[in-house]
TORNU-266022 format. One record per residue: x, y, z of N, C-alpha, C in turn; residue in three letters. Coordinates in steps of 0.1 Angstrom, whole numbers, plus 5000, padded with zeros to 4 digits. Layout:
% TORNU-266022
XYZXYZXYZALA ...
//
This chain:
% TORNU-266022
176495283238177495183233178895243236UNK 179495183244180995203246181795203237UNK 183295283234183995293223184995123224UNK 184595083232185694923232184394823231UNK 183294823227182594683223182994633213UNK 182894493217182794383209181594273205UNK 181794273190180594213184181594093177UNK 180594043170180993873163181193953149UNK 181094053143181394103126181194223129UNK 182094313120182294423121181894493103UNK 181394543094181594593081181694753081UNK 182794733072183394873070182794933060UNK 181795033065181295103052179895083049UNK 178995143047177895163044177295133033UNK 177895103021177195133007176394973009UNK 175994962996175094862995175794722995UNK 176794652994177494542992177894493009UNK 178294633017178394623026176994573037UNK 175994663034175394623042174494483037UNK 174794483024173894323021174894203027UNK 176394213028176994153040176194083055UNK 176094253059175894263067174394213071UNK 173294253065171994153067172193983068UNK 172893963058172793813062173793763072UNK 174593833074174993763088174493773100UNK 173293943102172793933113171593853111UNK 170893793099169993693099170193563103UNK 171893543103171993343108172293383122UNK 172093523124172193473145173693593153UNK 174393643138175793723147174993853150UNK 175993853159175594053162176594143152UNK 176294213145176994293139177294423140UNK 178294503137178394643135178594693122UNK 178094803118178094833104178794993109UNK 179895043106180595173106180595213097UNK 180395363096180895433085180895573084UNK 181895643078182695773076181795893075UNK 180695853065179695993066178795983078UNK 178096093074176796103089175496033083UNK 175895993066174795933063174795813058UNK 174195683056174695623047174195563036UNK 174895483025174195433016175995453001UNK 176895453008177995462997177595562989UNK 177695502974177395522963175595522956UNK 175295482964173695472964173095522978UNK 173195692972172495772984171495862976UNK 170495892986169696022974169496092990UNK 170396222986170196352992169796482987UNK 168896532997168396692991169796792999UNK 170396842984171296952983170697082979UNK 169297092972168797202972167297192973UNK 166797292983165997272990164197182981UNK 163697102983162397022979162996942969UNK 164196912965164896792952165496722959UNK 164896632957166396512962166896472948UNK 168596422949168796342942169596252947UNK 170196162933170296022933171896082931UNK 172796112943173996172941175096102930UNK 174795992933176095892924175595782915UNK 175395672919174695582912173295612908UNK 172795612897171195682898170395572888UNK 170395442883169195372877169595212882UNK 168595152881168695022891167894902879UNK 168894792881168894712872169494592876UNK 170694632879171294462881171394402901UNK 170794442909170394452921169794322917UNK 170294192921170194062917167994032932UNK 167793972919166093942927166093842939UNK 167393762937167493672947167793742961UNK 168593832963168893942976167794002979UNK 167094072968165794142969164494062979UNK 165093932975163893862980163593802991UNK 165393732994166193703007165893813022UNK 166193933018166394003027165094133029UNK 163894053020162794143018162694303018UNK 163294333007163294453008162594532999UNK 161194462996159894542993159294593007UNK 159494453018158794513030159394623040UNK 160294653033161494763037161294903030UNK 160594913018159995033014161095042999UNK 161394942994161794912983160994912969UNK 160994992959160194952949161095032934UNK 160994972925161594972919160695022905UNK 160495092899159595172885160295152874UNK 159695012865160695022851160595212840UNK 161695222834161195312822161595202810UNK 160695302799160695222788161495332779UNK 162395282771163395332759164795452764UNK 164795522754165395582755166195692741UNK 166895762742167695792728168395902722UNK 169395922712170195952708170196092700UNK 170296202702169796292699170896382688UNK 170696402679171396482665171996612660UNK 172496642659172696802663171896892648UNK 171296772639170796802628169096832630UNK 168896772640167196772646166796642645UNK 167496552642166996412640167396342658UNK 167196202656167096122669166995992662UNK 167295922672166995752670166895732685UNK 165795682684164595612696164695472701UNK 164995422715165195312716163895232723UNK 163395192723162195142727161695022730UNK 161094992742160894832751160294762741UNK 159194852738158294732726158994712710UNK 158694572710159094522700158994592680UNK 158094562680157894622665157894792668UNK 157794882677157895002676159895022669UNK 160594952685161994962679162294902664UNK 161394812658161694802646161294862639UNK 160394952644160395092628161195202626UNK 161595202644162495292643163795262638UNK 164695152639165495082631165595112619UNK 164495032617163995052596164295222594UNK 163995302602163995462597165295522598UNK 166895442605167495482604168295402593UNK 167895232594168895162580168195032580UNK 167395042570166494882569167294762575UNK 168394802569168994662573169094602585UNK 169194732595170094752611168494632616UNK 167194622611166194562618166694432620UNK 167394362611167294212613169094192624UNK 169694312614171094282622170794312638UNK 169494412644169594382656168994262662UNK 168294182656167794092660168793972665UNK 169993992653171193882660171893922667UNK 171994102669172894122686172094122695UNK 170894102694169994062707170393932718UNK 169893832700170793732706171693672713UNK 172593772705174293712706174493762723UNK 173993932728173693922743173593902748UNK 171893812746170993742754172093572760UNK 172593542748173393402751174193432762UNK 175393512760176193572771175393572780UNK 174593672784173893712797173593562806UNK 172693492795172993372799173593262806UNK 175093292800176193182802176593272815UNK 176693432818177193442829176593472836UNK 174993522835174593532852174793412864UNK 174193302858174793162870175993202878UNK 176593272873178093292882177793432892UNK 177293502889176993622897176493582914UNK 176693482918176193452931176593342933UNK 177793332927178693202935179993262932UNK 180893212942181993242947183093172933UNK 183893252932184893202915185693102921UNK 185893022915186692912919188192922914UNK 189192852928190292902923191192782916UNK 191292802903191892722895193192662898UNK 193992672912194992642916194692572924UNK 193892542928193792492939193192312942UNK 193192242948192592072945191292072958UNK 190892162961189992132974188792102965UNK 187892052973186791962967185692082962UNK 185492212970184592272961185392352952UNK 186492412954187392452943187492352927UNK 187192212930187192142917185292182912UNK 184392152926183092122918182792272915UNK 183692352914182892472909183992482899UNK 184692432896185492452882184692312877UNK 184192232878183492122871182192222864UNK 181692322872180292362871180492442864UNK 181892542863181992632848182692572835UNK 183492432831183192362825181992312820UNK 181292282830179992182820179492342813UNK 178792452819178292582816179192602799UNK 180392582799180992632788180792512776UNK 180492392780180392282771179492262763UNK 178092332777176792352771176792472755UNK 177492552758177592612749177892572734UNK 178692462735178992422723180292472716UNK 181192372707182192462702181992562698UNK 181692632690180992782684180892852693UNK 179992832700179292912706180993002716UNK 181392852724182592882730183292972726UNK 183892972715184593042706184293172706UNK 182893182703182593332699181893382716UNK 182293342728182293372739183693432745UNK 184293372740186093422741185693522735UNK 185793522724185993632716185393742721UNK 184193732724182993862730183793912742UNK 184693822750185093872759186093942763UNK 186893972750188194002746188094122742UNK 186994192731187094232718186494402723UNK 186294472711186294602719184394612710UNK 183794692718182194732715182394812703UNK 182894852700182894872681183194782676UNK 184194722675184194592669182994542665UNK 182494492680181294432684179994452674UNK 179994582674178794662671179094672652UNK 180194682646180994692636180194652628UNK 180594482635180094322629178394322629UNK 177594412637176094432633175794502627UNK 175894622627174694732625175494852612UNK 174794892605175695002599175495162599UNK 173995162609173795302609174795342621UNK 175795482617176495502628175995552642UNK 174395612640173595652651173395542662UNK 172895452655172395302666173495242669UNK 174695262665176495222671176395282682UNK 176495412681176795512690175895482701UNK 174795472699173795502710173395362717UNK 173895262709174495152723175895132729UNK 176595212721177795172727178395252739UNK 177795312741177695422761178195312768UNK 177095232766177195092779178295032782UNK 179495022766180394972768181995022774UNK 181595202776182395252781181795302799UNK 180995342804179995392812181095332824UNK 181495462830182595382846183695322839UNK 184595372830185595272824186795392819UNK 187495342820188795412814189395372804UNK 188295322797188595272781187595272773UNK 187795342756187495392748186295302738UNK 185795322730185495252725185895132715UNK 186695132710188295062705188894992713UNK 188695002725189494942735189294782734UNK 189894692738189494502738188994552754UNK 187794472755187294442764186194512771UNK 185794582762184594732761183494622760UNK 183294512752182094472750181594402762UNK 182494372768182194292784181494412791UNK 182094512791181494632798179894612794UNK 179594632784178394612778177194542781UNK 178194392779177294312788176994322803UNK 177994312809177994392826176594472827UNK 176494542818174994662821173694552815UNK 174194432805172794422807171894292809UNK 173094232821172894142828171594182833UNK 171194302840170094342848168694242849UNK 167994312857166594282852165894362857UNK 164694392858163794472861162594412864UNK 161694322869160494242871160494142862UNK 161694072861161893982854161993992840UNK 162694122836162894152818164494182820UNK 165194092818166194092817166894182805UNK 167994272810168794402806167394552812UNK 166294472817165594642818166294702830UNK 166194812827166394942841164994972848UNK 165595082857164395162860164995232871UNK 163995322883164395382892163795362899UNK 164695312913164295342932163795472933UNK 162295412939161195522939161895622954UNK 162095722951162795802962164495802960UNK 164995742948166395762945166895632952UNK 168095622942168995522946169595492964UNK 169195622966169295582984168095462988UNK 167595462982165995402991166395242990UNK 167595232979167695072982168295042994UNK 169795142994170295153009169795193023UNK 168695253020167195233032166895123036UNK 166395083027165594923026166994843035UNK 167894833031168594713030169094753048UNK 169394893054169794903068168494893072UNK 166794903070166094883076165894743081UNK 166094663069166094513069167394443079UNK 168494493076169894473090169494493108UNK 168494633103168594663117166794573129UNK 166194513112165394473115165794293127UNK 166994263122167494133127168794193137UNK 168594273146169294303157170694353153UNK 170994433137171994533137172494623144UNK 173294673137173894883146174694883135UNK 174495003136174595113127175895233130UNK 176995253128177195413133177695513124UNK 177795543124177895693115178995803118UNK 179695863114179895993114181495973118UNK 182195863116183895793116184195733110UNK 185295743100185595633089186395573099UNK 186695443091188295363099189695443095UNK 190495463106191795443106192395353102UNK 191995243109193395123110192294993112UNK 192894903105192294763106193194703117UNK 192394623126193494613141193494473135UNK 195294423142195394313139196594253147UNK 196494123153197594053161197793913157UNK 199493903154199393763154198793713137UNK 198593793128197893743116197093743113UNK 196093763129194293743129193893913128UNK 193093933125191894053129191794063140UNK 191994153151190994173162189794283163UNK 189794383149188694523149189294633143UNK 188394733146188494853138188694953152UNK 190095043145190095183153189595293145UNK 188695363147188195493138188895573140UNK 188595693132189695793129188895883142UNK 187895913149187695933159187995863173UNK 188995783174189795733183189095593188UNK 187595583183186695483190187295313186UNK 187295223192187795103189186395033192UNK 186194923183185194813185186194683177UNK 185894583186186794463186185294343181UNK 186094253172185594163167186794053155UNK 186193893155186893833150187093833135UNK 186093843132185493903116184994043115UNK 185994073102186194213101185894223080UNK 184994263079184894293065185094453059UNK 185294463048185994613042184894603031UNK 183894713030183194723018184194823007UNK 185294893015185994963005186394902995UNK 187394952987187794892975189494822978UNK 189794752972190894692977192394792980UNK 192294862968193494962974192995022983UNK 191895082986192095203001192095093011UNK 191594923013191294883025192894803026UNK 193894803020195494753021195794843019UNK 196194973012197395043014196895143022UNK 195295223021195295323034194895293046UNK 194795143049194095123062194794993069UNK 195494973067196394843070197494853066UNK 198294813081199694793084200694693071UNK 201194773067201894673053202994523059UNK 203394553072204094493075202994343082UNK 201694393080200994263083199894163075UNK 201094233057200694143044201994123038UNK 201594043030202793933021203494073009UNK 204494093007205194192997204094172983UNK 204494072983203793992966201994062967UNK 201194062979199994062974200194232980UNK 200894322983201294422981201194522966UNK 201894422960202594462949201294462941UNK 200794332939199294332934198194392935UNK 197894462945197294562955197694682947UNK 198794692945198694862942198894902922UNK 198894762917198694742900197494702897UNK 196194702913195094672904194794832899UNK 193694792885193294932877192194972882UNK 192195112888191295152900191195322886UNK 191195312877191095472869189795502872UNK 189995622873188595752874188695802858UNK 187195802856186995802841185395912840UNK 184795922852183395962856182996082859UNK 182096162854181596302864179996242865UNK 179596322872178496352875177496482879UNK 176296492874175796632877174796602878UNK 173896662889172696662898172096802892UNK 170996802887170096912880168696942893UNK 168397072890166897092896165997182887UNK 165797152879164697212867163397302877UNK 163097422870161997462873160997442866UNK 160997362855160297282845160597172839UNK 159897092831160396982822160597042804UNK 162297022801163397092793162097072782UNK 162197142767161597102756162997032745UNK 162596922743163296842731162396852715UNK 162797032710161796992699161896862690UNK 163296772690162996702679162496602681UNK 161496552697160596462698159496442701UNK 158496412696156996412691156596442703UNK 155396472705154596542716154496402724UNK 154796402738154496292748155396162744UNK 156496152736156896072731157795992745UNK 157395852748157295792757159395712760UNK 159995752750161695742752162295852760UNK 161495972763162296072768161996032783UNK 161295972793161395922804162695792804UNK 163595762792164295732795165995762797UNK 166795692792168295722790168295812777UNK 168895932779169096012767170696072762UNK 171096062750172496082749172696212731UNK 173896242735174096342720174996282716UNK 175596172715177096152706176496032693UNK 177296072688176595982671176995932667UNK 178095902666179395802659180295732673UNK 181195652663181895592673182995652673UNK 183395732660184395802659184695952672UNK 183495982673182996122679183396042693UNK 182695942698183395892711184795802716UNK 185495802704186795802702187795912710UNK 186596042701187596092706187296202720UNK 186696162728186096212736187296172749UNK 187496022745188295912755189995972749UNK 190196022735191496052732192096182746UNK 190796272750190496412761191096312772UNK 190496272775190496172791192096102792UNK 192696082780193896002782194796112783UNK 194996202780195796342781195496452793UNK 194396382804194496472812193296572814UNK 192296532802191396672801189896582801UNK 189296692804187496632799186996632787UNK 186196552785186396542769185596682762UNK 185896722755185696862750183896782741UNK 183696702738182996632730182096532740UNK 181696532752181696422764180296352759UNK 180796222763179296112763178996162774UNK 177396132777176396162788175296112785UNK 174796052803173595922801172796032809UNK 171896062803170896142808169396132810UNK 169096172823167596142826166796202834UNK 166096202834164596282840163896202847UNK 164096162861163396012866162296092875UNK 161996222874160596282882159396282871UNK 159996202864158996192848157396062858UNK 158896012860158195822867158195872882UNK 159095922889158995932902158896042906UNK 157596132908157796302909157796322931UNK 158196242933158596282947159896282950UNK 160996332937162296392939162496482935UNK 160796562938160696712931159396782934UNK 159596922941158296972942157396942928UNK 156096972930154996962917155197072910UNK 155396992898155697062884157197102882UNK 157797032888158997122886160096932890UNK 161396942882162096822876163596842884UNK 163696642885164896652887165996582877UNK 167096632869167596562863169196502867UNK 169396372863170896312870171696312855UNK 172896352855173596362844174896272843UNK 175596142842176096082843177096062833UNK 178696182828179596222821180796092820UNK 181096112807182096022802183296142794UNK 183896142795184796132803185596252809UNK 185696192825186396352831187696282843UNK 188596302842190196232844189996252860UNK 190596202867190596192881192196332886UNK 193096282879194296412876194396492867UNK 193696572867192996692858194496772854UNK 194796752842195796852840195596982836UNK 196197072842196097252842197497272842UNK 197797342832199297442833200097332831UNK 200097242825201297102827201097022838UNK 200397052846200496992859199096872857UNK 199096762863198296662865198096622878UNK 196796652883196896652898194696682900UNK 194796552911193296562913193096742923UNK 194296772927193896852936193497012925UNK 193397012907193297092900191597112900UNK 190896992907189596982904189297082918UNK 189197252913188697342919187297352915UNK 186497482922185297552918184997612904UNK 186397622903186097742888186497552874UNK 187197482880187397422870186297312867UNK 184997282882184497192882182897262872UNK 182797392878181797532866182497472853UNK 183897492845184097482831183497372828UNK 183697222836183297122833182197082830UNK 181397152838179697152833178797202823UNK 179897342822179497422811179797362800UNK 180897252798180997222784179997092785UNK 179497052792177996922793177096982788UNK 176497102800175297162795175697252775UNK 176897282771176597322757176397222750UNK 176797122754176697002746175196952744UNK 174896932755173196922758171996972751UNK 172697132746171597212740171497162727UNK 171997062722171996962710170596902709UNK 170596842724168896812730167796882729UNK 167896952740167097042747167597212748UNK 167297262738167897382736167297482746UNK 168197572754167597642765167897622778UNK 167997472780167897442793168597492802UNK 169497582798169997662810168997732818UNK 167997812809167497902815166397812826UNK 166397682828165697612837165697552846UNK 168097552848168697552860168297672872UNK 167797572881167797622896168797612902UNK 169397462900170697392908171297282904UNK 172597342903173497172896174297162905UNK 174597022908175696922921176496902904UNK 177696942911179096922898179696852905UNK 179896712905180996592911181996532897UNK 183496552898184396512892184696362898UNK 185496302893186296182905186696232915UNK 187396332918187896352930186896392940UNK 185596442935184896422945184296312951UNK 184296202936183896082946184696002950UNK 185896052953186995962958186196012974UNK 186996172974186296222990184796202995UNK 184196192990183096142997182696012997UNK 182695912986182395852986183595722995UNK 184695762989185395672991185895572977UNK 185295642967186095522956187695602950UNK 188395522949189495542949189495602932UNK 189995682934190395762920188895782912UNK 187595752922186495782916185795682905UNK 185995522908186295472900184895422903UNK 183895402894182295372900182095182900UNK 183095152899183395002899184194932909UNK 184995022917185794982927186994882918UNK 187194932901188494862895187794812883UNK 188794792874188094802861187494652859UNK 186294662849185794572845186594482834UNK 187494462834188894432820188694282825UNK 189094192815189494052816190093992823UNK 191394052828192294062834192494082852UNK 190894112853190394172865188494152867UNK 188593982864187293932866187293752871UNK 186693722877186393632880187893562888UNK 188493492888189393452900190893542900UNK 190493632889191593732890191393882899UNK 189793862906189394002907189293972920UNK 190094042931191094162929192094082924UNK 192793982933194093942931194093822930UNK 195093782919195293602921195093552932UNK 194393402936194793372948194193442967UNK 192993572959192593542970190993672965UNK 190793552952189293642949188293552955UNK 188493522965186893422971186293492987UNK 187093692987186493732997187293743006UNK 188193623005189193653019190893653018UNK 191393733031192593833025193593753034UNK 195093773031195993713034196093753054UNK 194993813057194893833072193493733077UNK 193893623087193093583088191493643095UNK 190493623090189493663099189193823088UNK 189493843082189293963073189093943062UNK 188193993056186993983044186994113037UNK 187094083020186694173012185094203009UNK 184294253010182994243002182594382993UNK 183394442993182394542979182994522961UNK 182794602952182594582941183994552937UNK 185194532943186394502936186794362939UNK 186094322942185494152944184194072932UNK 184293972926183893912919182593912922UNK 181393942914181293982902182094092896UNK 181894172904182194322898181094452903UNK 181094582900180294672906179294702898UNK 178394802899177294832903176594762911UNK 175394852912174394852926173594682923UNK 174694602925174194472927173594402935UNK 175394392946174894302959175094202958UNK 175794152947176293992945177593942953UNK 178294092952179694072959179494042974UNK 178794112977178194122993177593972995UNK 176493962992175793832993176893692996UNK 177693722980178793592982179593612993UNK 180193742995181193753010180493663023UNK 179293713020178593683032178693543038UNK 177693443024178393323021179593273026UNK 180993293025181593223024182293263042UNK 181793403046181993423058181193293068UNK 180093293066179393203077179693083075UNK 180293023063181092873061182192893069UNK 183292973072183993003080183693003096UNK 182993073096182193083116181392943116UNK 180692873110180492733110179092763110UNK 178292863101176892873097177092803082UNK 177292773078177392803064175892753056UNK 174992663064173792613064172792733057UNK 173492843066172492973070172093053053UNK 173092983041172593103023172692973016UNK 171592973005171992902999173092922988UNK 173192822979174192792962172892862955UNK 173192972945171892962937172892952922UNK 171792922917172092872905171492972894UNK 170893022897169893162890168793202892UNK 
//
């Protein structure tokens, strides 16, 4: 392949949004290219062995909201896709106690009853109150937001179609849908439950990837975000891609390359090439040029306008918006290799929650002030952490008998301040070692010991996943999940439907409507609204859920 070919679509970037793009356009008939920066790909959803017989799940590590309709579209069971629910999870005490979350029904209600009789019935109405949400907004996760300025005929029937959706709801209902959407996951949680254990140990979800606290307005959206998911049709379940969160982004370039894809590897983009207003392609930072009319960015909207395109060939105004969207790094991450599976004496022999999400913070107050660290520059001396053991369910991310754990930290600042100074470039060796050390002491709250069981930890701050991965300030959402930055506001007024004030140029990763994690809805809809453009549009359908 010559450095000057030209194809009919070009996508920038590898992760999963990108290449779910990218399959359905090479399924209605284009030829496509898929570029990207590392020698490997898969974004944010990669599973590499960093020490020798472990793989892990580097960044993104449990799979849930990866919508069934993509899954099914672009077959990617027959691609080597499979997906292993776990059941529970839970919250661990520095006292020896725990509170247990668990799939089956009446089990979680004893466990309930054992921390506050009452918490049984009050969870039964935040179940609810969830389940409705989840309801009213998955329908939207795979259609394009409609823009409320606008009088074009699908621009009204898709603002007719979120009308009727909100009417169905009913006054009430409406009301206390605003409200859910506004309001902060303590609050939320406030108004249910009174044991402060079972606060705490759902309320992760509502900060997880966020630069806001638990207090914060708009935390409970977060919340819901995580548990839109489904799992084999159990909607809010998790679980894990057998072979790590890479295996989705296997699947999905197996399935691209299965409909006459390419692939390249090992050059980010330079420059988005452009004449006249239109797109003509991409120059790589290895000098290679490939020319095409349709040009898509899986990056996030600040690196794909201010580091990779000519300013003088966008409007000031969507400039200006461009560089006030909230892109905060709020995230660490740590990759474990156990030479055994840890002991948690305070949980019963074989007790079937520790194959799930496991956490040490117990109040809401305690994760208060974890986020008060993160606002001043530091890691929280007190850090939330989603922790797991997925060689429990999947032991081929691990020689026999011996574990891999993914550790997924709240909160660690993208401008790390040292000596007065605030600066990602403080995220050294010696400071990214302090940062783990205060996880793993915290840990031993758990699993007392487990140091002595470290073989090998992968320590990633935000600044490392700015550099490798590409998210800007490390941000696992490609921009915050806030109100203010969802649905025809996300990225920017006026051009959240995928496409950018350059003609022929397309957004598709997670700073695009829905929003991020390892979905694929942003992608999907890009996709959509690209081949209505090139005059397929026949080629996806409208789903409705």
């Amino acid at each position: 392949m010559g450095q000057h070919d030209t194809f009919d679509a070009i996508i920038a970037g590898s992760g999963h949004n990108g290449l779910t793009t990218a399959c359905y356009l090479a399924r209605a008939g284009l030829r496509v290219l898929v570029v990207e920066k590392n020698d490997w790909i898969g974004g944010a959803a990669v599973s590499r062995s960093l020490h020798d017989g472990w793989t892990y799940s580097n960044c993104s590590y449990v799979c849930s909201l990866l919508r069934r309709e993509i899954i099914r579209d672009l077959e990617l069971p027959r691609f080597g896709l499979q997906v292993i629910p776990y059941e529970g999870g839970a919250t661990f005490t520095r006292e020896g106690d725990y509170f247990a979350y668990y799939s089956d029904h009446d089990a979680l209600n004893r466990e309930l009853a054992r921390q506050n009789p009452r918490d049984v019935d009050a969870y039964e109405r935040f179940s609810q109150a969830v389940m409705r949400q989840c309801r009213f907004i998955r329908p939207f996760l795979l259609r394009t937001a409609p823009d409320p300025t606008s009088l074009k005929p699908r621009d009204l029937s898709e603002l007719l179609y979120l009308v009727k959706k909100a009417n169905d709801l009913g006054a009430r209902e409406l009301g206390e849908t605003q409200r859910f959407w506004t309001m902060s996951i303590a609050d939320f949680l406030d108004e249910h439950f009174e044991s402060d254990l079972v606060k705490a140990h759902i309320a992760g979800g509502g900060i997880i990837g966020t630069g806001l606290g638990v207090y914060s307005p708009g935390t409970a959206y977060v919340l819901l975000h995580h548990y839109m998911g489904d799992v084999d049709g159990t909607i809010g379940a998790w679980g894990f891609a057998r072979g790590g969160m890479g295996s989705i982004t296997q699947a999905l370039a197996a399935s691209f390359e299965s409909s006459g894809g390419t692939i390249v590897t090992g050059s980010g983009i330079d420059q988005f090439l452009t004449k006249g207003g239109k797109v003509t392609g991409v120059a790589l930072e290895n000098g290679d040029v490939y020319h095409a009319s349709v040009v898509a960015s899986n990056m996030d909207v600040r690196r794909t306008f201010i580091n990779h395109t000519a300013e003088s060939d966008l409007p000031s105004e969507f400039v200006t918006a461009v560089k006030r969207f909230k892109t905060r790094g709020s995230s660490g991450k740590i990759n474990v290799s156990l030479d055994r599976f840890p002991t948690f004496p305070a949980a019963p022999d074989g007790a079937r929650f520790l194959s799930g999400d496991m956490h040490c913070s117990t109040s809401l107050q305690e994760l208060e002030k974890a986020y008060d660290d993160w606002k001043v520059g530091r890691w929280s001396q007190e850090p939330y952490f989603d922790m797991l053991i997925p060689t429990q369910i999947d032991p081929t991310m691990a020689p026999p008998g011996k574990h891999m754990m993914t550790v997924f930290v709240q909160y660690a600042p993208y401008d790390l301040e040292v000596d007065g100074v605030r600066s990602p470039d403080n995220w050294n060796e010696t400071q990214r070692q302090a940062f783990a050390t205060c996880v793993f002491d915290k840990m031993e709250q758990a699993c007392p010991g487990i140091r002595d069981h470290i073989l090998h930890a992968e320590v990633r701050s935000p600044y490392e996943l700015e550099q490798e991965v590409g998210l800007t300030e490390g941000n696992i959402f490609q921009g915050e999940l806030t109100f203010d930055q969802l649905l025809f506001n996300r990225p920017v007024p006026g051009y959240a439907q995928y496409r950018t004030p350059i003609d022929g140029m397309y957004l598709v990763g997670s700073s695009t409507h829905p929003g991020g994690g390892v979905m694929g809805a942003p992608g999907a809809n890009a996709a959509r609204e690209i081949l209505r453009d090139v005059g397929k549009g026949q080629a996806m359908p409208v789903y409705t859920d």
